[in-house]
MDAnalysis code that builds the backbone (N, CA, C; Angstrom):
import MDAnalysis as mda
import numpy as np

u = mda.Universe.empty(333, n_residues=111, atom_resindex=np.repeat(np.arange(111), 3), trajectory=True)
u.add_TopologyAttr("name", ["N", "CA", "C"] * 111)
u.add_TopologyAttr("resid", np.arange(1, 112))
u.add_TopologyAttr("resname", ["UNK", "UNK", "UNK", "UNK", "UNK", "UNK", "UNK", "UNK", "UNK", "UNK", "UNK", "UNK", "UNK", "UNK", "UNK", "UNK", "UNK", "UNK", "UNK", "UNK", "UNK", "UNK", "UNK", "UNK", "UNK", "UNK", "UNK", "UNK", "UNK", "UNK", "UNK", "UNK", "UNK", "UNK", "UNK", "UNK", "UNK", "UNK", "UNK", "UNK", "UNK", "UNK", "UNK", "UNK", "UNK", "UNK", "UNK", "UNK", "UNK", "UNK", "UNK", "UNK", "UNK", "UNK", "UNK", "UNK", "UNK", "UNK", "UNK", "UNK", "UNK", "UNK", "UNK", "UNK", "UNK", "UNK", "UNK", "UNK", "UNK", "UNK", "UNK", "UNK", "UNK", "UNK", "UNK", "UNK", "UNK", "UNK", "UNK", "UNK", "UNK", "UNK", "UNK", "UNK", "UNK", "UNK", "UNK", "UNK", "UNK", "UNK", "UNK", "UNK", "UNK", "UNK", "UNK", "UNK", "UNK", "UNK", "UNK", "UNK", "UNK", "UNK", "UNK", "UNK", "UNK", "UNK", "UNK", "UNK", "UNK", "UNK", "UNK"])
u.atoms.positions = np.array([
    [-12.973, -13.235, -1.002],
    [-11.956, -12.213, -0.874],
    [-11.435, -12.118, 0.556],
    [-12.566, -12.073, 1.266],
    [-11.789, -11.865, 3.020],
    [-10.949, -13.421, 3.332],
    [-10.731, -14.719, 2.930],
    [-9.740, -15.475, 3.184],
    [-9.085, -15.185, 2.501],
    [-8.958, -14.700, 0.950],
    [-7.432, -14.298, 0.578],
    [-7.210, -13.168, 1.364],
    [-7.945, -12.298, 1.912],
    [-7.307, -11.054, 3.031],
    [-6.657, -11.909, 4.037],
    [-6.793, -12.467, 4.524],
    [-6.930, -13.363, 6.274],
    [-5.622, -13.724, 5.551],
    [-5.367, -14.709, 4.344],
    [-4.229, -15.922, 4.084],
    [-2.695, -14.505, 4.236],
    [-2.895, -13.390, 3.257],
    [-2.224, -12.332, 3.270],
    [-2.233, -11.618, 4.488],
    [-2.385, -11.641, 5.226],
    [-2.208, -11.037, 6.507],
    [-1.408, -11.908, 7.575],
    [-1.550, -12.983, 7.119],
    [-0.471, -13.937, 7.709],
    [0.741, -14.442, 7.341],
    [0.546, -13.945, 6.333],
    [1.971, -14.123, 5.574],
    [2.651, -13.190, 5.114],
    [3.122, -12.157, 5.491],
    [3.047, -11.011, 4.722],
    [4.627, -11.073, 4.680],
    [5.391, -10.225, 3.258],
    [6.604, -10.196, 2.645],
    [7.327, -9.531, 3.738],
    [8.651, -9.892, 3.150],
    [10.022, -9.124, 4.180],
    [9.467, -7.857, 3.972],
    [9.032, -6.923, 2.913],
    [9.020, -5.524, 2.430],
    [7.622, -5.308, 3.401],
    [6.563, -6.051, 3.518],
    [5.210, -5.467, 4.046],
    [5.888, -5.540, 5.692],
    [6.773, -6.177, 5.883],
    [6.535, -6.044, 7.364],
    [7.293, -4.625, 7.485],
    [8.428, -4.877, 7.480],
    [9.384, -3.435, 7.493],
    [8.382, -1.894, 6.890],
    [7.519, -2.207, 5.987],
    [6.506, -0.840, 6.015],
    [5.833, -0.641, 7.152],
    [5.270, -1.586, 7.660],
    [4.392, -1.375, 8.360],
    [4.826, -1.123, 10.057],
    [6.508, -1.448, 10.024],
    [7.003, -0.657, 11.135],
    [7.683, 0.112, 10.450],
    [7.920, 0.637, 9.870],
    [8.248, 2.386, 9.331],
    [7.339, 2.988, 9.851],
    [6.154, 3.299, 9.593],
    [4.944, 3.834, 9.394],
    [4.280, 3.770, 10.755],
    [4.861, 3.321, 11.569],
    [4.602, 2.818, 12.823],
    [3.904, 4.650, 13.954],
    [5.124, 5.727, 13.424],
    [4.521, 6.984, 13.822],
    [3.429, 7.500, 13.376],
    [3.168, 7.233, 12.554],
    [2.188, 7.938, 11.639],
    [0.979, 7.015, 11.590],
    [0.969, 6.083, 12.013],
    [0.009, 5.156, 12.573],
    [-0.963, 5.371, 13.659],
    [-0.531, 6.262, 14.412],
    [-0.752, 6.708, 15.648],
    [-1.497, 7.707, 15.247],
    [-1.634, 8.402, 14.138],
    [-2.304, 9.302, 13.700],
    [-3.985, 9.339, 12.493],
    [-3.237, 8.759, 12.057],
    [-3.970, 8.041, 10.593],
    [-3.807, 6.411, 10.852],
    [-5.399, 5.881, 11.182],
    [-5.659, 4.392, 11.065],
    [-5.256, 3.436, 9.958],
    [-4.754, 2.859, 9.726],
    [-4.246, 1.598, 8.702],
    [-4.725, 0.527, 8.821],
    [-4.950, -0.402, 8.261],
    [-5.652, -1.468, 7.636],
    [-4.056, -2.469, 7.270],
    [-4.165, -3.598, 7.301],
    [-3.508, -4.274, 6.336],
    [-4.546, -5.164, 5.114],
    [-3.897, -5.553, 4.121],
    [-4.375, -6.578, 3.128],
    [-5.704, -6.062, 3.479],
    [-6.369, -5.586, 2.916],
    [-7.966, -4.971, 2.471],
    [-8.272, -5.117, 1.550],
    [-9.804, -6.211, 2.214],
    [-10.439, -6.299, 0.848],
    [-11.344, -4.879, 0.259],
    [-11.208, -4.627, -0.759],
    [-11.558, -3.245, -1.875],
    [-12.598, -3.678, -2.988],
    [-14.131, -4.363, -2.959],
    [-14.398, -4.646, -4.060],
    [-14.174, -5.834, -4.273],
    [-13.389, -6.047, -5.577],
    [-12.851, -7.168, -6.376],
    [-11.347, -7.170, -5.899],
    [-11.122, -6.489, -5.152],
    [-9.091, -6.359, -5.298],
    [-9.254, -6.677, -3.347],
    [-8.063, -6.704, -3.118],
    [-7.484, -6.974, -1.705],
    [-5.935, -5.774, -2.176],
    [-6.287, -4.818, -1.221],
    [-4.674, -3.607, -1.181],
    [-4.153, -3.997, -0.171],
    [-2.704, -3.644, -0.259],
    [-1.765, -3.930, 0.850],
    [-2.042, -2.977, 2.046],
    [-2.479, -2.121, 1.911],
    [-2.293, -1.280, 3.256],
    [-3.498, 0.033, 2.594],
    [-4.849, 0.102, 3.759],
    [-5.226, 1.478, 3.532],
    [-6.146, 1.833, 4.977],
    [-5.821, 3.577, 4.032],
    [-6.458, 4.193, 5.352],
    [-7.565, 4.668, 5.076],
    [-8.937, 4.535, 5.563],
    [-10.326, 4.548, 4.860],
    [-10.299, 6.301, 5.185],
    [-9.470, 6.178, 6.541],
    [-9.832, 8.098, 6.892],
    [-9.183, 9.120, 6.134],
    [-8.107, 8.515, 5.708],
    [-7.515, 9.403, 4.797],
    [-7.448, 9.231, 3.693],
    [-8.440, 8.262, 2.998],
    [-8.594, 7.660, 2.101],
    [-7.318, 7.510, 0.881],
    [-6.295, 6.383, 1.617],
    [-5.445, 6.114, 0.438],
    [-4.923, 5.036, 1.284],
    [-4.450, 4.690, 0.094],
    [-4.046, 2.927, -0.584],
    [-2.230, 3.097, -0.303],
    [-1.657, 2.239, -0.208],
    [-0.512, 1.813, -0.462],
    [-0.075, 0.641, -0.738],
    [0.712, 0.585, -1.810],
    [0.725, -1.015, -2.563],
    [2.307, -1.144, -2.586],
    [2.826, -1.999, -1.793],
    [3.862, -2.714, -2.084],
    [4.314, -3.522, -3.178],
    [5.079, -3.588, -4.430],
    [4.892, -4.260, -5.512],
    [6.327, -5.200, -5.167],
    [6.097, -6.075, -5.840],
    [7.251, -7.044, -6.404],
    [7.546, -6.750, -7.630],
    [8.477, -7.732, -8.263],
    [8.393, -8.006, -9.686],
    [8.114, -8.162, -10.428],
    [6.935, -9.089, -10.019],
    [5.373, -9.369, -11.218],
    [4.820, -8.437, -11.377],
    [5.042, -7.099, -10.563],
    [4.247, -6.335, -11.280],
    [4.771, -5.231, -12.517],
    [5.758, -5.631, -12.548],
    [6.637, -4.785, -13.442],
    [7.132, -5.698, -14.735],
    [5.881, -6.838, -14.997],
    [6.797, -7.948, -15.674],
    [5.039, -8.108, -16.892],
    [5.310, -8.416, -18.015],
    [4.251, -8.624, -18.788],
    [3.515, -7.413, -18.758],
    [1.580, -8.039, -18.522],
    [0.881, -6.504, -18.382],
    [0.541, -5.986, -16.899],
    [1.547, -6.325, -16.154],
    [1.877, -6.189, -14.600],
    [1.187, -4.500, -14.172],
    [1.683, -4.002, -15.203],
    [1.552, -2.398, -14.786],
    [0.514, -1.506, -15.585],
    [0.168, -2.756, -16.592],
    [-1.412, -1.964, -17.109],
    [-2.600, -2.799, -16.328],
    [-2.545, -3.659, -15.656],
    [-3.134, -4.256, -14.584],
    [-3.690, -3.052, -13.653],
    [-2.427, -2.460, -13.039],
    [-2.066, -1.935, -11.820],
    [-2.844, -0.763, -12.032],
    [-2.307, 0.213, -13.239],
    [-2.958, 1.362, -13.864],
    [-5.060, 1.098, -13.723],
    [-5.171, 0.330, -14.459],
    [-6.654, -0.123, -14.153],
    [-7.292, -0.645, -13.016],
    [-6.446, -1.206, -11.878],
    [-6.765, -0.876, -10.322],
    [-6.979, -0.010, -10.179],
    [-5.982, 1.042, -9.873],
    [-5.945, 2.423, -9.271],
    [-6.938, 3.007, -9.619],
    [-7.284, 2.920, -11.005],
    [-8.278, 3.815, -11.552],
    [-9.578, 3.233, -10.796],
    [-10.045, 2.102, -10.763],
    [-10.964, 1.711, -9.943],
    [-11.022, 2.411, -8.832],
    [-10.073, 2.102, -7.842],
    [-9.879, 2.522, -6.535],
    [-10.201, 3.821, -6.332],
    [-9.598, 4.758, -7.686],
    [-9.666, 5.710, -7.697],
    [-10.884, 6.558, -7.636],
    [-11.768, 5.976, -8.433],
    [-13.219, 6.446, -8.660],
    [-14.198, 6.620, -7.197],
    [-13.465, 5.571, -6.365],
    [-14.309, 5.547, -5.280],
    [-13.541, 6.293, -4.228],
    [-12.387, 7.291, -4.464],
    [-12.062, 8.181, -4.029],
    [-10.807, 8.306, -3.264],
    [-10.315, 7.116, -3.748],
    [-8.718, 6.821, -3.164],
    [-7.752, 7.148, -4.068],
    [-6.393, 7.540, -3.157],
    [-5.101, 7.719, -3.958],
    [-4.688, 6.090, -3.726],
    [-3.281, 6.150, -4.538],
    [-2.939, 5.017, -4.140],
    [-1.115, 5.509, -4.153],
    [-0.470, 4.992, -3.395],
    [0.768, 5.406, -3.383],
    [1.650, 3.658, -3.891],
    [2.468, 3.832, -4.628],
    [3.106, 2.434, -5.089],
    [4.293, 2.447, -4.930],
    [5.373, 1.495, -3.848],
    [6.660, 1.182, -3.380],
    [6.926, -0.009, -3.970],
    [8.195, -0.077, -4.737],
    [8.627, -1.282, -4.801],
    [9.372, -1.989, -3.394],
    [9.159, -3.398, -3.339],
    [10.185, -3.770, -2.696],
    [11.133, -3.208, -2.512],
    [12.163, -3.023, -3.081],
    [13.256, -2.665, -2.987],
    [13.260, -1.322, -2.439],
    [12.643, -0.732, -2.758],
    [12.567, 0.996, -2.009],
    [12.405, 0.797, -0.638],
    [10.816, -0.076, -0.677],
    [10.804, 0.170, 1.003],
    [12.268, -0.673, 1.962],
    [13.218, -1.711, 1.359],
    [14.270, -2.367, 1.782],
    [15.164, -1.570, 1.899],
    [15.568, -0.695, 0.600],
    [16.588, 0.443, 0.864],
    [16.496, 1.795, 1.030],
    [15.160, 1.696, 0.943],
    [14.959, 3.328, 0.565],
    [13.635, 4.120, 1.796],
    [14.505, 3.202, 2.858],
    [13.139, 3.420, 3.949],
    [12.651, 4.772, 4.164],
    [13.958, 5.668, 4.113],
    [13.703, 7.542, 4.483],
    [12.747, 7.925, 3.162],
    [13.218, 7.863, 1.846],
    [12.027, 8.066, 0.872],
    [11.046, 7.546, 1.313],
    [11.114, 6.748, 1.539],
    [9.095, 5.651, 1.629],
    [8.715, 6.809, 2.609],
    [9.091, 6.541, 3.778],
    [8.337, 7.351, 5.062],
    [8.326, 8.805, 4.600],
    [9.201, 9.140, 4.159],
    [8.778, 11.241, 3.795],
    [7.601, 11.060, 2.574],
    [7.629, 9.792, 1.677],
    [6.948, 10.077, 0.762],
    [5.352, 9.626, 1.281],
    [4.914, 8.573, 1.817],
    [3.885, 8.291, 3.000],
    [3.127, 9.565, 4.032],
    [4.405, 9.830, 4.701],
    [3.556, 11.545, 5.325],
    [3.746, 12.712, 4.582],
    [4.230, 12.937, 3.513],
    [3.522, 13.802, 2.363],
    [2.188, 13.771, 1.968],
    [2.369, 12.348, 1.541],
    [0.634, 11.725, 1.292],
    [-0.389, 12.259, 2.498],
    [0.244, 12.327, 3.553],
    [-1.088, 12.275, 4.800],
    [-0.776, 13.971, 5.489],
    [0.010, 14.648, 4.945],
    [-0.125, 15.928, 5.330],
    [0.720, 16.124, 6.269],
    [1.755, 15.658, 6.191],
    [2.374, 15.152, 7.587],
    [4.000, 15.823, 7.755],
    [4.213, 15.944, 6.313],
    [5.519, 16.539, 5.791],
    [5.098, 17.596, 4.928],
    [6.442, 18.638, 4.998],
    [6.257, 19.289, 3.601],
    [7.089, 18.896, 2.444],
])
């Protein structure tokens, strides 16, 4: 799992980079992680202190059983006491002001 972390951390999508300078203020506050290994899974982005997940999706995950996959992650993740917050591509590309108000909502950060 930690070389598929390592391979994903070096390669990371047009959408993971642009999150991860969005988020760039709130970084400063609440520690982030990229590509973390979780178990059996590797998440795109988490914060162990504030315990939550953020998953950047593509298309595959919205394609076949993409999203009953996803549903049965979370729930994993979940058990061990994480939220998980889920952006499509496309949101975090166009929809950078949602992502970030919806991100420091998550962390207490907004009302």
């Amino acid at each position: 799992m930690s070389q598929l972390a390592r391979r994903l951390r070096k390669n990371p999508t047009p959408a993971e980079i642009r999150f991860w300078r969005l988020i760039a203020p709130l970084r400063t506050r609440h520690h982030f992680r990229k590509q973390v290994p979780m178990g059996r899974y590797v998440v795109d982005f988490a914060s162990h202190s504030a315990k939550l997940i953020v998953e950047i999706d593509g298309d595959s995950h919205y394609l076949g059983d993409g999203q009953r996959r996803d549903a049965a992650r979370d729930a994993v993740l979940g058990e061990h006491g994480y939220r998980v917050l889920r952006f499509t591509n496309d949101e975090v590309m166009h929809s950078a002001e949602g992502v970030y108000l919806a991100q420091a909502r998550a962390l207490g950060e907004a009302d």
